[in-house]
ZATOR-793120 format. One record per residue: x, y, z of N, C-alpha, C, O, CB in turn; residue number from 1. Coordinates in steps of 0.001 Angstrom, whole numbers. Each point is the difference from the previous one (the first is absolute). Glycine has a CB too. Layout:
<atoms>
ATOM / n_xx / n_yy / n_zz / ca_xx / ca_yy / ca_zz / c_xx / c_yy / c_zz / o_xx / o_yy / o_zz / cb_xx / cb_yy / cb_zz / kenu
ATOM / X / Y / Z / X / Y / Z / X / Y / Z / X / Y / Z / X / Y / Z / NUM $
...
</atoms>
This chain:
<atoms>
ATOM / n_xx / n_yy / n_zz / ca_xx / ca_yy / ca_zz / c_xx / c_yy / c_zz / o_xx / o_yy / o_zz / cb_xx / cb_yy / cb_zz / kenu
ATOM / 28304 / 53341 / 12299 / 584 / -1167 / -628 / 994 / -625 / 961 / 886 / 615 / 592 / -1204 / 377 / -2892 / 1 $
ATOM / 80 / -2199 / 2375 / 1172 / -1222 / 859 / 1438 / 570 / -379 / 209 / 221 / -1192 / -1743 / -2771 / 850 / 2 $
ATOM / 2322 / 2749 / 1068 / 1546 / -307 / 81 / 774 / -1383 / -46 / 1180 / -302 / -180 / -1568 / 2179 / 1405 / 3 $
ATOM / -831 / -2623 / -975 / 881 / -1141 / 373 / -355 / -1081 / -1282 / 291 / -1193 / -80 / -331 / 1629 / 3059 / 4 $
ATOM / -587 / 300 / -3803 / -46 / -625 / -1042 / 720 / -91 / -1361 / -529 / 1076 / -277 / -1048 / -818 / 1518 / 5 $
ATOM / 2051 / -447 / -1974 / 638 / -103 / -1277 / -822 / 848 / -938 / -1164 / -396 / -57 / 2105 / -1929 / 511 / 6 $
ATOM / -575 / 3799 / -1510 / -652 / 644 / -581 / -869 / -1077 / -931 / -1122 / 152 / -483 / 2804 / 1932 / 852 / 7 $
ATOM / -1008 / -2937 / -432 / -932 / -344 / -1102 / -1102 / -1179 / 23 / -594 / -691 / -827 / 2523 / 1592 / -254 / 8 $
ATOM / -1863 / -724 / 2759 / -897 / -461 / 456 / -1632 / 465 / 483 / -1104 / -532 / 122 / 3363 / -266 / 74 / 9 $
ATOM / -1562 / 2263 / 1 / -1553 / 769 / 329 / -804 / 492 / -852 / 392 / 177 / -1153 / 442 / 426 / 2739 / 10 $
ATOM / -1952 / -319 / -1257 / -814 / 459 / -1006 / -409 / 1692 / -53 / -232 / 407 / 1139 / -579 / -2968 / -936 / 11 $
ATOM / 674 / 3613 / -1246 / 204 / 1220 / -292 / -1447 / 538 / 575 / -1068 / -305 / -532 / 2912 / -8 / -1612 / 12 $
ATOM / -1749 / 1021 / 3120 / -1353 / 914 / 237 / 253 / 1218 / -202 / 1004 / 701 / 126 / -1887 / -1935 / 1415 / 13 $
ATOM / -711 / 1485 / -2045 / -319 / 1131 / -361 / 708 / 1536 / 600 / -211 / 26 / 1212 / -1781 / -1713 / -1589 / 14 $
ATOM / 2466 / 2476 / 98 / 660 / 1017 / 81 / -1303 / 1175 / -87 / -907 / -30 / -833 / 3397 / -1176 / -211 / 15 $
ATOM / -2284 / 2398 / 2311 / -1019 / 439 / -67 / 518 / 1719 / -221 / 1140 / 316 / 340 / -2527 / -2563 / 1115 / 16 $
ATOM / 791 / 2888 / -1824 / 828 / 1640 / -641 / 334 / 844 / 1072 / 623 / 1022 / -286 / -2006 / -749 / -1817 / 17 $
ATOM / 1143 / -453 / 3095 / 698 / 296 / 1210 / 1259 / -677 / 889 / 291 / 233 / 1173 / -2463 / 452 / -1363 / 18 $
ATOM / 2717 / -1456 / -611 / 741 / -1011 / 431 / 1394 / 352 / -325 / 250 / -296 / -1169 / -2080 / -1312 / 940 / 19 $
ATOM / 3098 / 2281 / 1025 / 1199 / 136 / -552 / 762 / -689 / -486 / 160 / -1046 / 630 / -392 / 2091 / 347 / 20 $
ATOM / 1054 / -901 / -2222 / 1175 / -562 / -853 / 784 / -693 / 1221 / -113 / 322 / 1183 / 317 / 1653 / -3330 / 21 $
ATOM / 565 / -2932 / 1656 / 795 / -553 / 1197 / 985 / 864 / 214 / -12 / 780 / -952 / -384 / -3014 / 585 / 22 $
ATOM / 1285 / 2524 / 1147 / 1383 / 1055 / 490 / 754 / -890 / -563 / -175 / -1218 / -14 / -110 / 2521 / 2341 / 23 $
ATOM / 1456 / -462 / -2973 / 1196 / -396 / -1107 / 720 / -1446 / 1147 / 354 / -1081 / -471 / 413 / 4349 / -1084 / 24 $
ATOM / -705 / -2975 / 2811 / 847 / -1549 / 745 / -1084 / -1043 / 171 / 274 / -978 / 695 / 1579 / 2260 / 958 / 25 $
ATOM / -2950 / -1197 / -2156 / -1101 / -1151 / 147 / 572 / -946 / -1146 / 108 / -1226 / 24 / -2465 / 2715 / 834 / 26 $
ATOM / 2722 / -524 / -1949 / -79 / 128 / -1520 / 1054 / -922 / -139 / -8 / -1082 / -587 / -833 / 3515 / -27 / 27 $
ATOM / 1905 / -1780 / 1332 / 1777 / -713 / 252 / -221 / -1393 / 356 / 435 / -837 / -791 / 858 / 2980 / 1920 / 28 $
ATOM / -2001 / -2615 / 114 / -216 / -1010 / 383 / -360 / -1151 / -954 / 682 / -959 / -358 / -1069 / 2360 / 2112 / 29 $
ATOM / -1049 / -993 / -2113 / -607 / -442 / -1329 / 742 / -696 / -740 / 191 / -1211 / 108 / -1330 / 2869 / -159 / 30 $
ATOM / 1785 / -630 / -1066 / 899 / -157 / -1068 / 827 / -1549 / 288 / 187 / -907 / -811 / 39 / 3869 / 497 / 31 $
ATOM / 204 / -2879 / 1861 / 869 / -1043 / -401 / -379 / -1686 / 72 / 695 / -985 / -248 / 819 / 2937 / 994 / 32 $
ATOM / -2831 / -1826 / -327 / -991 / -1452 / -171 / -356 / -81 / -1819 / -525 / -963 / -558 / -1020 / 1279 / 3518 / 33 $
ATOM / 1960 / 869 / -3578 / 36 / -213 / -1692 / 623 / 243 / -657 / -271 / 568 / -1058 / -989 / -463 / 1026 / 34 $
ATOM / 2756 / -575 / 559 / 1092 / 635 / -886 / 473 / 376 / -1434 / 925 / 768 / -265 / -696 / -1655 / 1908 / 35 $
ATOM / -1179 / 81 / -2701 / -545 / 6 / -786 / -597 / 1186 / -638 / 68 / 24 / -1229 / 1 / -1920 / 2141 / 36 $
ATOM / -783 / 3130 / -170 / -943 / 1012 / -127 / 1189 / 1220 / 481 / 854 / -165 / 871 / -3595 / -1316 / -313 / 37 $
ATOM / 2528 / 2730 / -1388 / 468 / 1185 / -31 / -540 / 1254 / 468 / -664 / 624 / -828 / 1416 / -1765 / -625 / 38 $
ATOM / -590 / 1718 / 2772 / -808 / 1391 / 8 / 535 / 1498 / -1135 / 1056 / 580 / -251 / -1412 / -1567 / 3143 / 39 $
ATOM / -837 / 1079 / -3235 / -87 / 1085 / -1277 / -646 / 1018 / 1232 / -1099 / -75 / 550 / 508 / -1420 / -3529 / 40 $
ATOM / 1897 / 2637 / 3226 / -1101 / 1262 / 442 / -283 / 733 / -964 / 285 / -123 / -1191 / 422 / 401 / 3190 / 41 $
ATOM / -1395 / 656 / -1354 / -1001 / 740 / -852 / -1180 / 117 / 347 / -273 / -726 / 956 / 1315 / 178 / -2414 / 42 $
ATOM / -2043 / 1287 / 1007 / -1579 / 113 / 916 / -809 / -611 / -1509 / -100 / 275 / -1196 / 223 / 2551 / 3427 / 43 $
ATOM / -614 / -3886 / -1157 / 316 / -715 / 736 / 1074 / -788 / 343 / 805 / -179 / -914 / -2476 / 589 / 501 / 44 $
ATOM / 1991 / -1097 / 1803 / 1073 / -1365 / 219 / -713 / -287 / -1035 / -1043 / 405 / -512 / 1891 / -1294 / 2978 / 45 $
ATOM / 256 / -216 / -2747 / -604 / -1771 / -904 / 1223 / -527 / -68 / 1054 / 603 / -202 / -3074 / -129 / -1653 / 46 $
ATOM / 1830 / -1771 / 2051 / 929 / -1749 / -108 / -327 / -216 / -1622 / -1084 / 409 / -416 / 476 / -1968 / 3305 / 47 $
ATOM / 1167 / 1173 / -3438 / 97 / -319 / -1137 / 1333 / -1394 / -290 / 1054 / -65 / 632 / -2183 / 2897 / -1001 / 48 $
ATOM / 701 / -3790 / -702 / 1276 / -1092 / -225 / -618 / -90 / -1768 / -1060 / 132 / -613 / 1623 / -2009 / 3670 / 49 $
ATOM / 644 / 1618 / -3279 / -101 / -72 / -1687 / 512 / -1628 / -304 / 944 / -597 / 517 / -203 / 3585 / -1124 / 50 $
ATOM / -1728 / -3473 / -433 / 545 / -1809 / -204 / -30 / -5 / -1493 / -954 / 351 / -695 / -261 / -1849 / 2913 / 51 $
ATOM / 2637 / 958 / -2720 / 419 / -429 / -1135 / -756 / -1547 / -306 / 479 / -1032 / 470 / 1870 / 2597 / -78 / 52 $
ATOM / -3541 / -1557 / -1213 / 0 / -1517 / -174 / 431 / -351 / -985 / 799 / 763 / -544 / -2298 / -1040 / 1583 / 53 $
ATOM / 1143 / -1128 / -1763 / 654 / -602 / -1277 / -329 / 409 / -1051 / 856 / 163 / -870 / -650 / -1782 / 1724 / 54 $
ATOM / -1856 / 1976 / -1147 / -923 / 795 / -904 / -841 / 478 / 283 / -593 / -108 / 1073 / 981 / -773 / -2154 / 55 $
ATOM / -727 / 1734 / -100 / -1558 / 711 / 112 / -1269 / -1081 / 872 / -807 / 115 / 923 / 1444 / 1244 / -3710 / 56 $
ATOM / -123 / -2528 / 1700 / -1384 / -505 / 884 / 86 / -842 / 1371 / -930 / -778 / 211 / -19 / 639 / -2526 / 57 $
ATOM / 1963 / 224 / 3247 / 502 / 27 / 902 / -308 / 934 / 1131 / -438 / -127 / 1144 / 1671 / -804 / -2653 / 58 $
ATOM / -707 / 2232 / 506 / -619 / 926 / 1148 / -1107 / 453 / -118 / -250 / 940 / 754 / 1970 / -330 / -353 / 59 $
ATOM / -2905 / -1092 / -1432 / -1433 / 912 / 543 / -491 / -1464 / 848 / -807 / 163 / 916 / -165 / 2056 / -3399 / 60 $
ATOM / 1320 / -3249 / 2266 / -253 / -1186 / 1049 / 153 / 86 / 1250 / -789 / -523 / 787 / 1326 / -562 / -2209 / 61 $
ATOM / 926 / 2033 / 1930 / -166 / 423 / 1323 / -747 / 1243 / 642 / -579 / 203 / 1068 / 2436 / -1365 / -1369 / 62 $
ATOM / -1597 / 1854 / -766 / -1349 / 1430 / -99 / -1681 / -84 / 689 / -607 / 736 / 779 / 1862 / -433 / -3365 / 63 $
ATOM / -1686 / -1806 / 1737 / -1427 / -810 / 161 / 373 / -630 / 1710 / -949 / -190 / 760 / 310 / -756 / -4003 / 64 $
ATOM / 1407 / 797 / 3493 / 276 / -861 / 1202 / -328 / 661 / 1186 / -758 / -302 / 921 / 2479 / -786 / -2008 / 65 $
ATOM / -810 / 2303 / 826 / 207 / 882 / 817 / -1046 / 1025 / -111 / -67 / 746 / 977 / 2341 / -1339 / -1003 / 66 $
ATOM / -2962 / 774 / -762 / -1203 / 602 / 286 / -1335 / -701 / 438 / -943 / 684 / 395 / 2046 / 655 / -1868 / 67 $
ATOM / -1175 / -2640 / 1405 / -458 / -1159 / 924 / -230 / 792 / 1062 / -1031 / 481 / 471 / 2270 / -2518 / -1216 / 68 $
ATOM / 214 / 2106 / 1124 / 351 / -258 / 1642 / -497 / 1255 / 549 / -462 / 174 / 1128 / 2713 / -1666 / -1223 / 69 $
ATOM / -2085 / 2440 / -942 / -334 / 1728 / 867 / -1556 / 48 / -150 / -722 / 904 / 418 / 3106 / 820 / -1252 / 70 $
ATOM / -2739 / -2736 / 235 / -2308 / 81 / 182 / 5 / -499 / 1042 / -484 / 595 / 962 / -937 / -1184 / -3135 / 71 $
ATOM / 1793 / -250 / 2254 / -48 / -1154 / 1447 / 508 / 883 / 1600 / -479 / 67 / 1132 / 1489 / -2557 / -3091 / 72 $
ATOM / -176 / 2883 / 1481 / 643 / 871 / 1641 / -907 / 1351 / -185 / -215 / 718 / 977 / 3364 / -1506 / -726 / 73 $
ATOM / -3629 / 1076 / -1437 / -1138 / 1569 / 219 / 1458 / 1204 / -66 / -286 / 1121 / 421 / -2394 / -2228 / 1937 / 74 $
ATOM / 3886 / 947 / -2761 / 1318 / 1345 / 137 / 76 / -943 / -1052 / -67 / -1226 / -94 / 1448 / 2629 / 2577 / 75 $
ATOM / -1143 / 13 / -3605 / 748 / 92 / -1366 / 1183 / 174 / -683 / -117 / 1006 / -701 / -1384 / -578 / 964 / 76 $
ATOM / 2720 / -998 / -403 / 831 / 482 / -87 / 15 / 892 / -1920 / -729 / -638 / -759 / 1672 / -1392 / 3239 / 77 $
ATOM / -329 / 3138 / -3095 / 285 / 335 / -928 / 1155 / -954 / -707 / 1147 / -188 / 404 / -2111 / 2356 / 542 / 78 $
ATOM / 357 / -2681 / -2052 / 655 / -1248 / -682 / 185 / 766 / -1578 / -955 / 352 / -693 / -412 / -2770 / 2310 / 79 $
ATOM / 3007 / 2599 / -2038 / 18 / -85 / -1250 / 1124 / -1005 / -910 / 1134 / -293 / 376 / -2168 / 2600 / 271 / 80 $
ATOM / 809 / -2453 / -1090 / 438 / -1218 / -1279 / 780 / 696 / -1234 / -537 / 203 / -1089 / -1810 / -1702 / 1534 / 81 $
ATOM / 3567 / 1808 / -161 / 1091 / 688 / -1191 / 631 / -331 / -661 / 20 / -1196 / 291 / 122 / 2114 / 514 / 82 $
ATOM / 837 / -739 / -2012 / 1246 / -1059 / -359 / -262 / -1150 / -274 / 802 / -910 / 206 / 380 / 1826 / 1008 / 83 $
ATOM / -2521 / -1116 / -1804 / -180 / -1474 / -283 / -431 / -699 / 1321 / -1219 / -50 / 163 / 3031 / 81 / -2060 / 84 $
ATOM / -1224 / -448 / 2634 / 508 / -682 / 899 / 9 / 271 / 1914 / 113 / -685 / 1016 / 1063 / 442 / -3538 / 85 $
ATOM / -1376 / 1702 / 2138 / 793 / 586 / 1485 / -1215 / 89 / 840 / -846 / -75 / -891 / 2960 / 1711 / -15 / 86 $
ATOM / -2628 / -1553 / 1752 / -1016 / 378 / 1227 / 132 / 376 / 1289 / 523 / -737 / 835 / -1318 / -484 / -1872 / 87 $
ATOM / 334 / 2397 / 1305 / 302 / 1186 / 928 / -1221 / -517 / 676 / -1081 / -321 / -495 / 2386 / 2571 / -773 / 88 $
ATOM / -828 / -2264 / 2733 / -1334 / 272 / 832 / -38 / 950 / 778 / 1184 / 171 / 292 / -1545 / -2067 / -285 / 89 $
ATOM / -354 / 2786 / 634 / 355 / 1320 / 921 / -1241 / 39 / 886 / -1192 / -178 / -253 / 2644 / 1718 / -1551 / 90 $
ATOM / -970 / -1330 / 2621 / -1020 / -25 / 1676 / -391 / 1090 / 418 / 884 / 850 / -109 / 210 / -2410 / 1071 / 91 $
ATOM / -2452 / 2109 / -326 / 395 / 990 / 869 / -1983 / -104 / 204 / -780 / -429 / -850 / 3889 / 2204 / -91 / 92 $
ATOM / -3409 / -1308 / 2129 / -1120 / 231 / 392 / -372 / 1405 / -402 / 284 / 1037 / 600 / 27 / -2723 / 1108 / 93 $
ATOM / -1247 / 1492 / -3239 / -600 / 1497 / -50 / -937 / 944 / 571 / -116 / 1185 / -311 / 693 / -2017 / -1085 / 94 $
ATOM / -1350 / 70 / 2419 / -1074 / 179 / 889 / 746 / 965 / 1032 / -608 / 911 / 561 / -760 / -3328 / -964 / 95 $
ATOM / 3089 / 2093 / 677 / 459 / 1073 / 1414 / 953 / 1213 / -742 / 201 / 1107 / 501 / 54 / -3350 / 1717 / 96 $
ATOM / 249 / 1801 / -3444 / 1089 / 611 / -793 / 916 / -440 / 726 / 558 / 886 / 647 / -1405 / 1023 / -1611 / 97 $
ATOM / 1346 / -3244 / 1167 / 1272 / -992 / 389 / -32 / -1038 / 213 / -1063 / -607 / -137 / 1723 / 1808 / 818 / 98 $
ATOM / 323 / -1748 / -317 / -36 / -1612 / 595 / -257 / -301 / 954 / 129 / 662 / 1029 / 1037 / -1045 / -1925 / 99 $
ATOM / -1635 / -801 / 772 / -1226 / -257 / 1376 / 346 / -2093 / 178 / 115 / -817 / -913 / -2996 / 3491 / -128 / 100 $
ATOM / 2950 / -2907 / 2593 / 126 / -1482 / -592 / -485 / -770 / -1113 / 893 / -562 / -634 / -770 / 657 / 2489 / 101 $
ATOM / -970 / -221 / -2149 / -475 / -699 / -1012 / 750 / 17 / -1260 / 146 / -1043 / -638 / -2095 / 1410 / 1703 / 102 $
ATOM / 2550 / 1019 / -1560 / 1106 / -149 / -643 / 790 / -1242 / 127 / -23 / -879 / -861 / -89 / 3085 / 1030 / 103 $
ATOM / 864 / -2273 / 993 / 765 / -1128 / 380 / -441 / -1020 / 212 / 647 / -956 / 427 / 382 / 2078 / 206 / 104 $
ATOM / -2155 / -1117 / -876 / -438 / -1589 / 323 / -383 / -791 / -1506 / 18 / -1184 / -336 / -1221 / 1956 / 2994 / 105 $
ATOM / 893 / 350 / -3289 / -361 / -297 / -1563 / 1850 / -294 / -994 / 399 / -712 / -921 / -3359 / 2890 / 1183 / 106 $
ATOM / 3523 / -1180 / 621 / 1337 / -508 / -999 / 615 / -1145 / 131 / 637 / -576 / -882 / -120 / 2511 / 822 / 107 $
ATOM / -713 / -2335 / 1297 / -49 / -1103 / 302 / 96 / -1168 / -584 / 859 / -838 / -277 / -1616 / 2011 / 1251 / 108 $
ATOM / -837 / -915 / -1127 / -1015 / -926 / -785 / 388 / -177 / -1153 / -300 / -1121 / -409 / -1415 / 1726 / 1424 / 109 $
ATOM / 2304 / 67 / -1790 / -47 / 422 / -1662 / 1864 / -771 / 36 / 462 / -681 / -916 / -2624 / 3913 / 354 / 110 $
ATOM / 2945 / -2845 / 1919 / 1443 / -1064 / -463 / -284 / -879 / -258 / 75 / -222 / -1209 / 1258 / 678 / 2260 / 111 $
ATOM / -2012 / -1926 / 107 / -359 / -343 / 286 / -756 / -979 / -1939 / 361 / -1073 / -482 / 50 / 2917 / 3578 / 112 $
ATOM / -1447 / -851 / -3622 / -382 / -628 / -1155 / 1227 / 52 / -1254 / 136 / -769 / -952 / -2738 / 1438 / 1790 / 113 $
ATOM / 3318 / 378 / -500 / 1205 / 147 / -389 / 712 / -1363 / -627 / 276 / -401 / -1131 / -326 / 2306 / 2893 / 114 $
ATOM / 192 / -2382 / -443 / 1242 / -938 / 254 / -448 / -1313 / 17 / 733 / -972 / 180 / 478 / 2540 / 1134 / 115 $
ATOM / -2629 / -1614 / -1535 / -766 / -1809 / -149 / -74 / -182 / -1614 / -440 / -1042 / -485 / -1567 / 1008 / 2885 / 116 $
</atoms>
């Protein structure tokens, strides 16, 4: 994947089961192009961000959006819808057991629909 590109500009390839988790200072780096997103350790890594919307039907609207976006890029993020209102998204490449760019390029993606 380009460096010189904007995460939420590139597009997510395929991750292959031989392919290592990124190292925790890849991770560091990362994080701060999404300040927005939280590392959850634990086995697996995972980025995770939680969004308060206005309502229920608010947030399965961004739910539908955002699961749009994870058919389209082929990486899934785990989407749940709590509190009425609340929606958790959580990242992690299950194919390596960690995070893998595409993570970051998808959280990206998902501020990004966030914030339009």
């Amino acid at each position: 994947m380009t460096a010189t590109q904007p995460l939420h500009k590139q597009k997510c390839v395929p991750c292959e089961g031989g392919t290592p988790p990124l190292a925790r200072e890849r991770v560091a780096a990362l994080l701060r192009e999404i300040p927005e997103w939280a590392l959850r350790d634990g086995a697996p890594m995972v980025i995770a961000r939680t969004v308060k919307c206005k309502n229920f039907k608010d947030a399965c609207a961004l739910f539908m959006r955002v699961a749009l976006l994870c058919e389209e890029e082929g990486h899934h993020a785990d989407i749940r819808v709590f509190g009425w209102r609340n929606i958790e998204f959580v990242l992690s490449t299950h194919s390596i057991g960690g995070l893998s760019e595409n993570d970051f390029i998808m959280a990206s993606k998902i501020s990004r629909l966030i914030s339009a």
